[in-house]
C-alpha positions, 0 to 999 in steps of 0.5 A, a space after each residue: 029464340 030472340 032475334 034483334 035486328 039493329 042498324 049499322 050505326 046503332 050496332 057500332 055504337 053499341 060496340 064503342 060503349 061495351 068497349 069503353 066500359 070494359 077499358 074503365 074497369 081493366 086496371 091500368 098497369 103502372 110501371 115503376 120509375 126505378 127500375 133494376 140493372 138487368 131491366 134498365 139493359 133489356 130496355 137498351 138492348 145491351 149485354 154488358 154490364 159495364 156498358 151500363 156502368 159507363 152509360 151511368 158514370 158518363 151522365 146519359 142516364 140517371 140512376 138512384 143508389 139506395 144501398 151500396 150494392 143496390 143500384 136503380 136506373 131511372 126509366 124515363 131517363 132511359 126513355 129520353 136517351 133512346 129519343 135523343 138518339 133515335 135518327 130518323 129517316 130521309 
């Protein structure tokens, strides 16, 4: 058995390299712009169906109608109304 010995500083620089290896080849997950319904919900946190209706038809958030009974919400408008609305503390 092989014993390497390595200073403080050479081990975390070992360490940052291994690190920035691995993140070049992990893949990074690309969301989608349009998202459906029932995700655009989860994202705002309501139950409502017609929450969502009134958000969409009162302009706060985009939304896409390829088909007639296919309807996409935007995710970046989501993101933008959630900011718009976020309070922040005294």
């Amino acid at each position: 058995m092989e014993v390497i010995c390595l200073e403080d500083k050479a081990f975390h620089a070992l360490l940052d390299e291994v690190v920035a290896r691995v993140q070049e080849q992990v893949p990074v997950a690309r969301l989608d712009k349009w998202i459906s319904g029932s995700e655009a919900m989860q994202m705002l946190r309501i139950t409502s169906k017609t929450t969502l209706l009134n958000m969409r038809n009162e302009g706060k958030i985009r939304y896409s109608q390829p088909q007639k009974k296919i309807i996409l919400y935007d995710r970046l408008s989501i993101e933008d109304y959630l900011e718009k609305n976020a309070r922040d503390t005294f």
